[in-house]
SEGUDREN-790206 format. One record per residue (C-alpha): y, x, z; residue number from 1; chain. Coordinates in steps of 0.2 Angstrom, whole numbers. Layout:
R north  east    up num chaine
R     Y     X     Z NUM      A
...
end
This chain:
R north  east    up num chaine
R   -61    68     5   1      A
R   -45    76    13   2      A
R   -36    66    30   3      A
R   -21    58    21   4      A
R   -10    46    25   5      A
R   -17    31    19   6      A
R    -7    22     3   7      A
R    -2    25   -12   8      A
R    12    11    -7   9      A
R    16     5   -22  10      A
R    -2     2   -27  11      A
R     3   -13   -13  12      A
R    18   -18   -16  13      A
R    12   -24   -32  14      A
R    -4   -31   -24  15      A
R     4   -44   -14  16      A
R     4   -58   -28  17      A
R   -11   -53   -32  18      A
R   -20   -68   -31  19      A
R   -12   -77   -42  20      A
R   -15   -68   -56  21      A
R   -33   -69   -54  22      A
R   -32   -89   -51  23      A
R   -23   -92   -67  24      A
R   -39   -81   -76  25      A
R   -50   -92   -71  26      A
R   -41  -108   -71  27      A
R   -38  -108   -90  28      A
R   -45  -124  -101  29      A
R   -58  -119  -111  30      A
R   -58  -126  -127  31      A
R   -75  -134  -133  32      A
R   -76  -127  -150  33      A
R   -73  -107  -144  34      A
R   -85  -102  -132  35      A
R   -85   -85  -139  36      A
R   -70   -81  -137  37      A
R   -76   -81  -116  38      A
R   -88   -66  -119  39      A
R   -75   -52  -129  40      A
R   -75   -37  -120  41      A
R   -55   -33  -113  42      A
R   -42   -21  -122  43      A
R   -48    -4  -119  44      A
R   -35     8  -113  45      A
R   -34    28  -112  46      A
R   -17    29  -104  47      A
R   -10    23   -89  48      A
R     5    21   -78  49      A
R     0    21   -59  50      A
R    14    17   -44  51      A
R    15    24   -26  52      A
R    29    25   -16  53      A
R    38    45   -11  54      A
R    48    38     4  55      A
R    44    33    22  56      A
R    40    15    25  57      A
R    28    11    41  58      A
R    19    -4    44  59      A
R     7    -5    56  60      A
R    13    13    62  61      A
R     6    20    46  62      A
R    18    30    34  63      A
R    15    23    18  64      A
R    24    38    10  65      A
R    13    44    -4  66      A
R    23    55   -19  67      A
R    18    67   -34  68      A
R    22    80   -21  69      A
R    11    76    -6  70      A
R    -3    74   -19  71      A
R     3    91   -27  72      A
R     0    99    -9  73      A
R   -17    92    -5  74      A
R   -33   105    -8  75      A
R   -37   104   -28  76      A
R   -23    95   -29  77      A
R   -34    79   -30  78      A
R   -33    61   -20  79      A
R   -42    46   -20  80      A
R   -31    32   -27  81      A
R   -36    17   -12  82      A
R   -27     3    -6  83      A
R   -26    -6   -22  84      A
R   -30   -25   -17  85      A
R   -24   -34   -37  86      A
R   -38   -39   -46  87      A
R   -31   -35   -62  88      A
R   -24   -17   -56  89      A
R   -42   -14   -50  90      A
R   -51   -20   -67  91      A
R   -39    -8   -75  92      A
R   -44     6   -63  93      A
R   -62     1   -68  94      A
R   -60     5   -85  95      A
R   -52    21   -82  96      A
R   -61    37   -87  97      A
R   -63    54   -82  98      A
R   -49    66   -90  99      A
R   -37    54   -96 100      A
R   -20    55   -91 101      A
R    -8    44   -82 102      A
R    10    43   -77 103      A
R    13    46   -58 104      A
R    27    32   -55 105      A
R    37    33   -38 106      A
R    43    17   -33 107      A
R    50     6   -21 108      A
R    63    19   -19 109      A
R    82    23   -20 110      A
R    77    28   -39 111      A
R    61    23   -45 112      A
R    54    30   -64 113      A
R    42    41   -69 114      A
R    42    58   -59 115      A
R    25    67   -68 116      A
R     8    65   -74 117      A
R   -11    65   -67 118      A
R   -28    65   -73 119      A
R   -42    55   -68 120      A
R   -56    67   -61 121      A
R   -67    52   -55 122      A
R   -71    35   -63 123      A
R   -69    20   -51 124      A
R   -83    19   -34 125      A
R   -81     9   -20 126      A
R   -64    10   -11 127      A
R   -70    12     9 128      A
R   -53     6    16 129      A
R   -58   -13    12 130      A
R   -70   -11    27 131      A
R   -59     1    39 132      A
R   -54   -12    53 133      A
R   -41     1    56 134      A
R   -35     2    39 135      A
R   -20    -6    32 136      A
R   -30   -10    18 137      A
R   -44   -19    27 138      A
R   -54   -35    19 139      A
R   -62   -45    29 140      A
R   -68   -53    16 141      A
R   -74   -40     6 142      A
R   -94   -34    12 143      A
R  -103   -18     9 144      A
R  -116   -28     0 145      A
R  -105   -35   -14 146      A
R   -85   -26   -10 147      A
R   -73   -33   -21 148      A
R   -62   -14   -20 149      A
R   -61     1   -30 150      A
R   -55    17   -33 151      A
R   -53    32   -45 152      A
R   -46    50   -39 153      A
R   -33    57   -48 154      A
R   -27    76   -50 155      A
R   -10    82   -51 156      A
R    -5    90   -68 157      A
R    13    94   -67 158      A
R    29    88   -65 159      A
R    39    79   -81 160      A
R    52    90   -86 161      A
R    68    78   -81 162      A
R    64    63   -71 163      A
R    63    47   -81 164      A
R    73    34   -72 165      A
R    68    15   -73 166      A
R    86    13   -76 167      A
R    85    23   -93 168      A
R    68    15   -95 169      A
R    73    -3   -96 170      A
R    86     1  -108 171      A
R    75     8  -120 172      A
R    63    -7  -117 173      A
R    77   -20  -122 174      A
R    82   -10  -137 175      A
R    65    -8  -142 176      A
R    62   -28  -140 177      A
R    76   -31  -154 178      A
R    71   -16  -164 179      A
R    52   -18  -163 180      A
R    51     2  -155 181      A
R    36     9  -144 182      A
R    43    -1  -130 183      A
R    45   -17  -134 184      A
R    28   -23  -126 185      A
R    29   -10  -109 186      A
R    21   -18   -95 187      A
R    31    -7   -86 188      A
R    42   -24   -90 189      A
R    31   -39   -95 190      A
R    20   -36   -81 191      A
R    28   -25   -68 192      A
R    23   -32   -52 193      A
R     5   -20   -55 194      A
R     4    -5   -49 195      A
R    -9    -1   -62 196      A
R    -4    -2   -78 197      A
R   -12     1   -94 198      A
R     0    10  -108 199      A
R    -5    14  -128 200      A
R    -4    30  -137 201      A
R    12    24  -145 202      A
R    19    20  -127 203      A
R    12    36  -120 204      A
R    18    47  -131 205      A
R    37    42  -135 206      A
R    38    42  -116 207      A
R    33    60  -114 208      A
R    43    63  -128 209      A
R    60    57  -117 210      A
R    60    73  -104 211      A
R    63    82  -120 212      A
R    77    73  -125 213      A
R    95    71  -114 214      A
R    98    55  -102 215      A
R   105    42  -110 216      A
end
């Protein structure tokens, strides 16, 4: 595994409501006559969107800056993606499989949107930075025996032709909410604290269809 610097930020920034996600997951009422409904498996997804943040921001006097273009300049051009501390981002992560695509998202930023696109090259193993006391990303709840953390590593692909601002993004969604387009559902929008999200084919593809298409 390549030195890095140590976040994909955005990947935290999300994370740090994280917990209550999980508490409302398991806090629901179950109702007596639908046990079943308790064992179906979860949406599978083949497309993602995945958020890290391209500009300098320290904390503990770690750079958390972590773009597509650091990633582009690492050997294979290939990263773990660590530091992800949201149970549902990392249940997502979980279900990611080897050569599907995702958007890179930079955010946190002066302009945040989609800036290009990643495969994953490994399925999700055991993050090591939940037991790194040094680490930003340390658990000291987590153990080696049972760790709560994971990860997947993802390769660079290219760059999206144009840039696709959140601006333009969020336009589309509202439109799309009254019209009933591809983006009506994002969760770019109804869940936009992850910073691992899962997207459909419909939502994959008319967003890789907008760097062919001008700003609006």
């Amino acid at each position: 595994m390549s030195p890095k610097k140590k976040a994909r930020v955005s990947k935290r920034a999300a994370d740090k409501d994280g917990g209550g996600e999980t508490v409302s997951s398991v806090t629901v009422k179950r109702k007596a006559a639908a046990p079943e409904e308790s064992s179906a498996s979860p949406p599978q997804f083949c497309h993602w969107l995945m958020k890290s943040e391209p500009e300098s921001r320290f904390e503990t006097g770690v750079d958390m800056k972590f773009g597509i273009k650091d990633l582009k300049a690492l050997p294979d051009q290939t990263d773990c993606w660590d530091g992800v501390r949201n149970y549902q981002a990392r249940n997502f992560m979980r279900q990611m499989k080897e050569g599907q695509l995702a958007f890179f998202y930079h955010s946190n930023c002066k302009e945040p949107g989609i800036a290009g696109v990643v495969k994953i090259v490994k399925e999700a193993y055991v993050d090591h930075t939940q037991f790194d006391k040094k680490d930003v990303h340390y658990d000291a709840s987590s153990k080696p025996d049972n760790p709560k953390w994971s990860m997947v590593d993802v390769q660079y692909q290219r760059m999206m032709k144009r840039f696709l601002p959140l601006s333009e993004l969020k336009k589309l969604h509202l439109q799309h909410r009254a019209d009933g387009g591809p983006l009506r559902d994002s969760a770019l929008f109804t869940r936009a604290r992850l910073s691992v999200q899962p997207l459909t084919p419909e939502e994959f593809d008319f967003i890789l269809s907008l760097e062919d298409e001008e700003p609006l």
